[in-house]
ZADO-1210 file (C-alpha; in nm, 4 decimals, padded with zeros to 6 digits):
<atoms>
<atom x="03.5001" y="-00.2638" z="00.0843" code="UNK" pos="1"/>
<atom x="03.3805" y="-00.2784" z="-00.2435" code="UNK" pos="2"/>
<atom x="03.0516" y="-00.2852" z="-00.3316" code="UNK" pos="3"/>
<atom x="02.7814" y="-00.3474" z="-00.6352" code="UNK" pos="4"/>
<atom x="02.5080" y="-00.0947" z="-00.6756" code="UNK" pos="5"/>
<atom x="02.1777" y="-00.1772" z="-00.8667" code="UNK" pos="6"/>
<atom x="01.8236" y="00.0260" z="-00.8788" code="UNK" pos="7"/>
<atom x="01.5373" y="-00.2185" z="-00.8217" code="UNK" pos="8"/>
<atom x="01.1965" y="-00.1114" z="-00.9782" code="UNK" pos="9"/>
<atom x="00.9208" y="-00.3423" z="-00.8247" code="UNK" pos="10"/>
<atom x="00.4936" y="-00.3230" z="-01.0291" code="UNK" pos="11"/>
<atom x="00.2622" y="-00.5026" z="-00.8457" code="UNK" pos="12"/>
<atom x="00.0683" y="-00.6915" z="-01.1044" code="UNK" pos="13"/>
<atom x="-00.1645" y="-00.7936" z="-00.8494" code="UNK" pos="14"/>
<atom x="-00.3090" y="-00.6025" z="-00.5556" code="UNK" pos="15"/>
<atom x="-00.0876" y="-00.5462" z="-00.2481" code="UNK" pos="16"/>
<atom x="-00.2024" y="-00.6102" z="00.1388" code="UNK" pos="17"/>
<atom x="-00.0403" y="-00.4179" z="00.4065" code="UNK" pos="18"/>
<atom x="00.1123" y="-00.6554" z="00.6813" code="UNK" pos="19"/>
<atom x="00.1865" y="-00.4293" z="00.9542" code="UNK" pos="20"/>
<atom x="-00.0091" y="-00.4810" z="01.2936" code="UNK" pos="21"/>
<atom x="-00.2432" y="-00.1822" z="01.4430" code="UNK" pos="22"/>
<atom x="-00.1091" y="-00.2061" z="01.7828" code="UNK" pos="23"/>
<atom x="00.2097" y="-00.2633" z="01.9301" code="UNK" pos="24"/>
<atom x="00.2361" y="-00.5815" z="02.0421" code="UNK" pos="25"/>
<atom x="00.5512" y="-00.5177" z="02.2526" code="UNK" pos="26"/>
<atom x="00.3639" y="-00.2656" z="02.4326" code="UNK" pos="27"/>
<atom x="00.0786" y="-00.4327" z="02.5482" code="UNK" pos="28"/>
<atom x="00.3278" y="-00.7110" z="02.6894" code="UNK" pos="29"/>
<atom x="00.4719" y="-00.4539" z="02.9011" code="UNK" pos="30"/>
<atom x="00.1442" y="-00.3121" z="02.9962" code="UNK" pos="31"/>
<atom x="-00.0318" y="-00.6667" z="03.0767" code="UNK" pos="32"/>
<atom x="00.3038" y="-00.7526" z="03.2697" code="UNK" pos="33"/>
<atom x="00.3021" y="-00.3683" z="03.4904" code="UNK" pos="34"/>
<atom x="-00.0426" y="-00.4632" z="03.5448" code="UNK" pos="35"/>
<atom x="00.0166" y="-00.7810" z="03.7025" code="UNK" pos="36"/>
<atom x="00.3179" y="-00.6662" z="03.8998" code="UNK" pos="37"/>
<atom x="00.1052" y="-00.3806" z="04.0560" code="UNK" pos="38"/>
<atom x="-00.1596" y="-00.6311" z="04.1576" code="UNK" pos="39"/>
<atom x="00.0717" y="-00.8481" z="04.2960" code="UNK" pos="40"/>
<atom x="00.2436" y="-00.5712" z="04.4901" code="UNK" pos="41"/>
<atom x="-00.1435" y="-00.4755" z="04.5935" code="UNK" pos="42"/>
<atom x="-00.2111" y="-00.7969" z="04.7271" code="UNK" pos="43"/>
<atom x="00.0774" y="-00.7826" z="04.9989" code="UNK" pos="44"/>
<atom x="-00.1380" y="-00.4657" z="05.1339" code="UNK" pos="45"/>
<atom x="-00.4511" y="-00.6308" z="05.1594" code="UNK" pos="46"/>
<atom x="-00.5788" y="-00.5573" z="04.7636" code="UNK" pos="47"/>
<atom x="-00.4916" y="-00.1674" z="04.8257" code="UNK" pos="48"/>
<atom x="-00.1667" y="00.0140" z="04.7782" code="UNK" pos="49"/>
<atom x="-00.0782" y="00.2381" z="05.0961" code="UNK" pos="50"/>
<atom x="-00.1191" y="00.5690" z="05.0584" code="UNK" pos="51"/>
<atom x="00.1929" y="00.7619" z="04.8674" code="UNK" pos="52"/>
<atom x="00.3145" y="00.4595" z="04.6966" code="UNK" pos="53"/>
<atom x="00.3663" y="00.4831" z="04.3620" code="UNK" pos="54"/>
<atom x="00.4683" y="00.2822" z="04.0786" code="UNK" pos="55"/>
<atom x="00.5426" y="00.4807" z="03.7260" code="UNK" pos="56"/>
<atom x="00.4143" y="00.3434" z="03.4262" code="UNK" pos="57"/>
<atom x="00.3919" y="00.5498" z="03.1039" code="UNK" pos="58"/>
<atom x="00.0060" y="00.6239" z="02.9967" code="UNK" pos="59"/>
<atom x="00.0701" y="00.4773" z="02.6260" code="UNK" pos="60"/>
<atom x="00.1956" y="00.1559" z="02.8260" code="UNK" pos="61"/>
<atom x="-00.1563" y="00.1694" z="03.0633" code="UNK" pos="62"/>
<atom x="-00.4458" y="-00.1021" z="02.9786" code="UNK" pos="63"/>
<atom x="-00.7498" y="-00.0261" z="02.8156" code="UNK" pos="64"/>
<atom x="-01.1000" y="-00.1247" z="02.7199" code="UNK" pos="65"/>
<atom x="-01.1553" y="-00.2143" z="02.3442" code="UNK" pos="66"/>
<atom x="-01.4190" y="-00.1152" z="02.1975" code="UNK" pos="67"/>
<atom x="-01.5935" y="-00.3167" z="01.9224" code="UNK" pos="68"/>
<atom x="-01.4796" y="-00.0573" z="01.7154" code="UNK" pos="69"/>
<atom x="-01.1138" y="-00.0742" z="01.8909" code="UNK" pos="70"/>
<atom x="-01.1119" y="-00.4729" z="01.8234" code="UNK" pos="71"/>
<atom x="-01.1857" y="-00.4576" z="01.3899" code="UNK" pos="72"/>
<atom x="-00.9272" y="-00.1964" z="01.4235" code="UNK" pos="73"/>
<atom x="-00.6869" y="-00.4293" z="01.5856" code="UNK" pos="74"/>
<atom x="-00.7608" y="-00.7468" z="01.3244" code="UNK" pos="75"/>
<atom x="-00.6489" y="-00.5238" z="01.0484" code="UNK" pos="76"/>
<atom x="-00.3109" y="-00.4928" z="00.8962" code="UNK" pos="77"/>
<atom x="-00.2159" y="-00.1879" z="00.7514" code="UNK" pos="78"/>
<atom x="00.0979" y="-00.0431" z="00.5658" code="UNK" pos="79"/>
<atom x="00.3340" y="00.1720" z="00.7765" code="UNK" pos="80"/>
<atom x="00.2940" y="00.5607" z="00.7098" code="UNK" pos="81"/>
<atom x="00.5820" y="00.8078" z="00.7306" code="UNK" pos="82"/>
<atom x="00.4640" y="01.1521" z="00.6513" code="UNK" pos="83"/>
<atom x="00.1318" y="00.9726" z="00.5978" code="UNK" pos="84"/>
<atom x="00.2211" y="00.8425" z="00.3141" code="UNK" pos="85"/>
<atom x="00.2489" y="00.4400" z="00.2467" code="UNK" pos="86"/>
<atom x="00.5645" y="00.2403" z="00.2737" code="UNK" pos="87"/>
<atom x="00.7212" y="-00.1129" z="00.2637" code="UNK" pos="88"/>
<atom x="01.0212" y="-00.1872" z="00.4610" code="UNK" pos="89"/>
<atom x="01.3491" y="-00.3268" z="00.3346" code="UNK" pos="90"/>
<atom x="01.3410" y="-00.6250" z="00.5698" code="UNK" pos="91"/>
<atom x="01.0004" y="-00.7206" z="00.3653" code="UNK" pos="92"/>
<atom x="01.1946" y="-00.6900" z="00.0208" code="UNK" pos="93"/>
<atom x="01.5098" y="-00.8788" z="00.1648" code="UNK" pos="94"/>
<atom x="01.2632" y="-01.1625" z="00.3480" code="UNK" pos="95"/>
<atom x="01.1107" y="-01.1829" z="-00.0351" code="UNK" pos="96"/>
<atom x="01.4477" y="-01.2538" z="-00.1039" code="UNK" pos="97"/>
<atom x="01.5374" y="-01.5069" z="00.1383" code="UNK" pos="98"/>
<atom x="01.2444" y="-01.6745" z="00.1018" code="UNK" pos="99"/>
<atom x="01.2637" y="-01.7293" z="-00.2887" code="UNK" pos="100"/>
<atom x="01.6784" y="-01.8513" z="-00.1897" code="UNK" pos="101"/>
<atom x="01.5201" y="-02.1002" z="00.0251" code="UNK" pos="102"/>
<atom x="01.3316" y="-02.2363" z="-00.2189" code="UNK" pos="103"/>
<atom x="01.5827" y="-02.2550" z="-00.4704" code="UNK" pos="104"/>
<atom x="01.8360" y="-02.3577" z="-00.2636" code="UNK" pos="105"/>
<atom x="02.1383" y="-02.6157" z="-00.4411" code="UNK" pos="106"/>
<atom x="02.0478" y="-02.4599" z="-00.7737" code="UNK" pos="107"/>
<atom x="02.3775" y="-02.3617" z="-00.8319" code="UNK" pos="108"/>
<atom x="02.5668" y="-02.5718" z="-00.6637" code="UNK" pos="109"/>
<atom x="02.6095" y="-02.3885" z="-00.3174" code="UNK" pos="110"/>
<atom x="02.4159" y="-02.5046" z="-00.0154" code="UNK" pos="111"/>
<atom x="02.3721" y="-02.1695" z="00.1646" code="UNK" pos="112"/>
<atom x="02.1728" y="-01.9421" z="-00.1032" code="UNK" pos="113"/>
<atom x="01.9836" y="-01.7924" z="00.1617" code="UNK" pos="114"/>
<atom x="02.2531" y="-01.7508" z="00.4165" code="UNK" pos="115"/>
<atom x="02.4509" y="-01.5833" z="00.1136" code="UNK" pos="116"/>
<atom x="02.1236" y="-01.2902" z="00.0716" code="UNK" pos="117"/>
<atom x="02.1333" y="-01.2386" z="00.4843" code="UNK" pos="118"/>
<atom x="02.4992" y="-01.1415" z="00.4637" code="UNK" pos="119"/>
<atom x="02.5742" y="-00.9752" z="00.1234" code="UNK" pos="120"/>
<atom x="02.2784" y="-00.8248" z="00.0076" code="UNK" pos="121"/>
<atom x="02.1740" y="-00.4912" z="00.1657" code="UNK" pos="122"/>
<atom x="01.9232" y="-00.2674" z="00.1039" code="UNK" pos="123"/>
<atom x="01.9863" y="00.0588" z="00.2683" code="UNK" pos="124"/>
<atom x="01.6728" y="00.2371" z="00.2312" code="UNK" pos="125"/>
<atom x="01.4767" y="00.1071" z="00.5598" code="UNK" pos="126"/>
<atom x="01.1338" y="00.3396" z="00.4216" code="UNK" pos="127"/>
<atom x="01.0474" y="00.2698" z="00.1149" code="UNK" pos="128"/>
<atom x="00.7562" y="00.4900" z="-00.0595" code="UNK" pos="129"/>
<atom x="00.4511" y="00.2867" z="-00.2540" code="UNK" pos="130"/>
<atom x="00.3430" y="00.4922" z="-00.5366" code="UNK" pos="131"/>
<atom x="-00.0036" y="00.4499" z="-00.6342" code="UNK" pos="132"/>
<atom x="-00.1569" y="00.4962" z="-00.9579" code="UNK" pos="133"/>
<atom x="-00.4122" y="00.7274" z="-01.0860" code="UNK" pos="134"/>
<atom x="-00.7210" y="00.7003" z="-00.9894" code="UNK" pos="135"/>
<atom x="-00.5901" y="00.3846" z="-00.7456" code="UNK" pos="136"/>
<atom x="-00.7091" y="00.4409" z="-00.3790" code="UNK" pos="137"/>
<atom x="-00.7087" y="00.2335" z="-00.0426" code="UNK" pos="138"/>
<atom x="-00.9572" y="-00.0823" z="-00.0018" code="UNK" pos="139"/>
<atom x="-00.9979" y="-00.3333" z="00.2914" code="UNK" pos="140"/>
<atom x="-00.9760" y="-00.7068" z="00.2134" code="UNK" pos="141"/>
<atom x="-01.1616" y="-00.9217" z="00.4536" code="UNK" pos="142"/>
<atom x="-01.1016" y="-01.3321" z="00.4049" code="UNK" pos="143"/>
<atom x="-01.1515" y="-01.5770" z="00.6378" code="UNK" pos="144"/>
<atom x="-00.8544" y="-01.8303" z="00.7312" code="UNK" pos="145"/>
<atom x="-00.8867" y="-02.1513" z="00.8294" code="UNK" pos="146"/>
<atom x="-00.6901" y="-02.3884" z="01.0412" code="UNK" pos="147"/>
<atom x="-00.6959" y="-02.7065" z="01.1938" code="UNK" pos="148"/>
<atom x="-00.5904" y="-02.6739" z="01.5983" code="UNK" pos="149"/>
<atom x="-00.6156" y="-02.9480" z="01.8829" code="UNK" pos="150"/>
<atom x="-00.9833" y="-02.8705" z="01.9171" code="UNK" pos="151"/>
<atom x="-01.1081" y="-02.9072" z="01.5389" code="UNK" pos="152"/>
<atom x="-01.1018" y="-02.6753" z="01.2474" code="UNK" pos="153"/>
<atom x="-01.1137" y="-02.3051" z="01.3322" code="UNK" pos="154"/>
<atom x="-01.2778" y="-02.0171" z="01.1019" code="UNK" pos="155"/>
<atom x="-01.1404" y="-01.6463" z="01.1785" code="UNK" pos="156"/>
<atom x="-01.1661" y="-01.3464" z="00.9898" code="UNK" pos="157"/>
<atom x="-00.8394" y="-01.1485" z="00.8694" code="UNK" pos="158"/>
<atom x="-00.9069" y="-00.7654" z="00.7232" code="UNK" pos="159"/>
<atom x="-00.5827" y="-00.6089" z="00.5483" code="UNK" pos="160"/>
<atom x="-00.5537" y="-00.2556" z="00.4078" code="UNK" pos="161"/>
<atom x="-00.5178" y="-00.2929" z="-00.0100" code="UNK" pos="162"/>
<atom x="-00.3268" y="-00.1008" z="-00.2595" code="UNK" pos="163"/>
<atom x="-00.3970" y="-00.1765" z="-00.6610" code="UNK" pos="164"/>
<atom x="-00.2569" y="-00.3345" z="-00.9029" code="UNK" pos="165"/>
<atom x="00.0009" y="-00.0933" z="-01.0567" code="UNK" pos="166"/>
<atom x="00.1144" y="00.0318" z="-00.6793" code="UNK" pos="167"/>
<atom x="00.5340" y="00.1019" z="-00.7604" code="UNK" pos="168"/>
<atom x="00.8440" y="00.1121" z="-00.5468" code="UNK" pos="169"/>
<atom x="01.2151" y="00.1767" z="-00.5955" code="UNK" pos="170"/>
<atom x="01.5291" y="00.0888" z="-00.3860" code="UNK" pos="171"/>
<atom x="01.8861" y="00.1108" z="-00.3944" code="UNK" pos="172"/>
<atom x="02.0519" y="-00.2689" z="-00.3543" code="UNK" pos="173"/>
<atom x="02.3822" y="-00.3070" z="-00.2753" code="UNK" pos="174"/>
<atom x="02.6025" y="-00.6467" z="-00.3379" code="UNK" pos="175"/>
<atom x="02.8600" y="-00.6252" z="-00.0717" code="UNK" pos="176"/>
<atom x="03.2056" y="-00.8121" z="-00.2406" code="UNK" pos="177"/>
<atom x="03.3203" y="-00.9473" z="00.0950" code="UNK" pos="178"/>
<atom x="03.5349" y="-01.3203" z="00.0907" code="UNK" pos="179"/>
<atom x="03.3014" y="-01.6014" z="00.0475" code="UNK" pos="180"/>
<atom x="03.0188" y="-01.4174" z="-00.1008" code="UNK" pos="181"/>
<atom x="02.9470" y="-01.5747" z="-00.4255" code="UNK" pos="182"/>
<atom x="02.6744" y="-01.4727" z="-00.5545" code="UNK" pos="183"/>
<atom x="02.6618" y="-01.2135" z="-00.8495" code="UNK" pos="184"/>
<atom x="02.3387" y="-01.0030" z="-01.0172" code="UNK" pos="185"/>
<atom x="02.1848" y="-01.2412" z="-01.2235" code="UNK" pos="186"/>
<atom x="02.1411" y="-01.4600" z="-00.9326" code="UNK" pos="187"/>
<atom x="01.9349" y="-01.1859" z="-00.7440" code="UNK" pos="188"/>
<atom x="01.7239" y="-01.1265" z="-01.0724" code="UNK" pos="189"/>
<atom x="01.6573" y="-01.4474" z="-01.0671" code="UNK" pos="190"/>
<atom x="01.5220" y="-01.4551" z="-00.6953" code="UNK" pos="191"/>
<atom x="01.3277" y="-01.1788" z="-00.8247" code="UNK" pos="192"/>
<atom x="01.1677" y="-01.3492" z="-01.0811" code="UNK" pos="193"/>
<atom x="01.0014" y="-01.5538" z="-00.8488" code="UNK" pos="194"/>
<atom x="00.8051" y="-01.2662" z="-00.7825" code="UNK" pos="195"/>
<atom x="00.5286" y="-01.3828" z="-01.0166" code="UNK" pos="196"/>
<atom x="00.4341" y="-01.6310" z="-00.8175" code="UNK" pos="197"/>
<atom x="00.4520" y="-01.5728" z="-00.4765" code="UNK" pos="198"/>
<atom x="00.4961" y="-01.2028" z="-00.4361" code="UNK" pos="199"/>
<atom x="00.4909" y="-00.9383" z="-00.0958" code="UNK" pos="200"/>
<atom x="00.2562" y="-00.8333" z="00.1664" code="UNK" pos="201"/>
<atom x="-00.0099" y="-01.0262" z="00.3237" code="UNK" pos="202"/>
<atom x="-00.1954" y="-01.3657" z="00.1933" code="UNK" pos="203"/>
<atom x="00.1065" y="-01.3544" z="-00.0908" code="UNK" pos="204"/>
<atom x="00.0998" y="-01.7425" z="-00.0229" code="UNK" pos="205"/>
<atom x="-00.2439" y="-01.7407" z="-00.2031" code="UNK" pos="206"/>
<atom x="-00.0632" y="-01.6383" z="-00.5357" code="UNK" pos="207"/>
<atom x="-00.3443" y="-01.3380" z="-00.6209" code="UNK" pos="208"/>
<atom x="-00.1796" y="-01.0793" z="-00.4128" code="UNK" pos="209"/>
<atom x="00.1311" y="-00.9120" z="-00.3959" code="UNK" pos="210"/>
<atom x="00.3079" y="-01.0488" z="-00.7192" code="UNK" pos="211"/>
<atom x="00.4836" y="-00.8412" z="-00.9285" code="UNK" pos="212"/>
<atom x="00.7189" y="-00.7408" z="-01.2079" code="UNK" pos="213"/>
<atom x="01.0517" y="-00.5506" z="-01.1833" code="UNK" pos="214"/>
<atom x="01.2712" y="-00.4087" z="-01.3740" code="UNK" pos="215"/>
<atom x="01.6534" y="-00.4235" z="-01.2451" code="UNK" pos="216"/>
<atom x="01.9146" y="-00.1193" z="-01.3522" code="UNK" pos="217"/>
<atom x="02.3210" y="-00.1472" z="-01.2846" code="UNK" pos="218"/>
<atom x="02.4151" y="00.1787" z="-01.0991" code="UNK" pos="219"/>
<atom x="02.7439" y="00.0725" z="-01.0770" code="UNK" pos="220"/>
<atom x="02.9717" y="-00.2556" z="-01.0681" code="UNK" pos="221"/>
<atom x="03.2910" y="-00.3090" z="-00.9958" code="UNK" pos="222"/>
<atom x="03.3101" y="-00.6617" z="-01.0080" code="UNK" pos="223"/>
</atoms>
């Protein structure tokens, strides 16, 4: 299979707000769902399991009582860590690009610009590292959100971990040549250059976070 290779450069020219949940929302299901099963179970024994019956459940899957402190902890979205250091995931950077394909969809005469990104662009890297600048440093961003539900307008409050302005990544992108794919690298640069407008991370629909510039290098093309 032949394949395009191209070194992506991403600058945030606007600060950056981690998206990643706290807690592991796939866990608690499990542990809300063992709960209720051993309850139930309980209940055919009067409320009280029988002496030596047992149920496994793993301790990081057992429920707990938040604290106050345990509950701000849990409204904020952070950046994943690998060796403690910051990171963005490929799936962001390829959503970015879907996203920007869906909005510029029929520019070019084909119907299925986003559909073209999900199968032919790859981005091998699943970690990649934010650099920081000098002198740049992690903030929280509190903002309230509102929406309109079936009972009236609601007010919440949404706290995100913040990088600078200036905060840098890199990644490999590879254009996979496969039948039907048809588009080429000046169609990805220019999904990229929606990036000044609506950029990555959290609240990028507001326009004053996560946009960036990038700078787009041919590693090697073969087609």
């Amino acid at each position: 299979m032949q394949i395009n290779r191209y070194k992506v450069k991403i600058t945030f020219t606007e600060p950056v707000l981690g998206s990643q949940p706290t807690t592991d929302i796939a866990a608690e299901f499990v542990a809300k769902k063992a709960q209720e099963a051993l309850t139930k179970e309980a209940g055919k024994y009067n409320g009280e399991l029988p002496e030596g019956y047992s149920v496994e459940i793993p301790e990081e899957l057992m429920p707990h009582i938040d604290t106050p402190t345990d509950a701000v902890d849990k409204a904020t979205t952070v950046f994943p860590r690998l060796d403690g250091e910051p990171m963005i995931m490929n799936y962001q950077v390829k959503g970015f690009l879907k996203e920007s394909a869906n909005i510029q969809n029929k520019m070019h005469g084909f119907a299925t610009y986003r559909d073209q990104i999900g199968k032919f662009v790859h981005i091998p890297q699943r970690y990649i590292q934010l650099n920081i600048p000098h002198n740049g440093d992690f903030e929280i961003c509190s903002r309230p959100l509102r929406a309109m539900t079936a009972q009236g307008p609601r007010v919440s409050l949404a706290r995100s971990e913040q990088l600078p302005a200036g905060t840098w990544f890199e990644f490999e992108l590879h254009l996979l040549l496969l039948p039907k794919c048809v588009i080429k690298a000046e169609h990805i640069k220019e999904l990229l250059d929606f990036g000044k407008y609506i950029g990555l991370g959290q609240w990028r629909s507001s326009g004053s976070y996560g946009t960036f510039d990038y700078t787009f290098e041919t590693l090697e093309e073969v087609a």
